[in-house]
C-alpha positions, 0 to 999 in steps of 0.5 A, spaced: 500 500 500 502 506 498 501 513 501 501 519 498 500 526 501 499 532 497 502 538 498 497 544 499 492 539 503 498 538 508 500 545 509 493 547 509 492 542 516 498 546 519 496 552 517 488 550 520 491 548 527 496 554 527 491 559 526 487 555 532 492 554 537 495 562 536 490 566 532 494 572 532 498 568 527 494 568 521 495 575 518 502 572 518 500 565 515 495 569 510 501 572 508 507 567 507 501 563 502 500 568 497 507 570 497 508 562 495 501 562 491 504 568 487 511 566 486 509 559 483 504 563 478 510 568 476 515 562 475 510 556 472 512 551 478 508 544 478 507 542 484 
């Protein structure tokens, strides 16, 4: 059997639990991930 995790789904869990246990934290997590969106888009990255 083989497990296969993506990667969006699994840095969305994070985020989703980070932002729960230290709400203060989702300006920054908000932030970091359209960074991360935005310099994939500029240089057509596949994931």
């Amino acid at each position: 059997m083989t497990i296969q995790f993506e990667l969006a789904p699994l840095i969305a869990l994070i985020a989703g639990i980070l932002i729960l246990v230290m709400p203060k934290l989702l300006n920054y997590i908000v932030a970091a991930y359209l960074i991360f969106i935005g310099i994939i888009g500029l240089f057509n990255i596949q994931i």
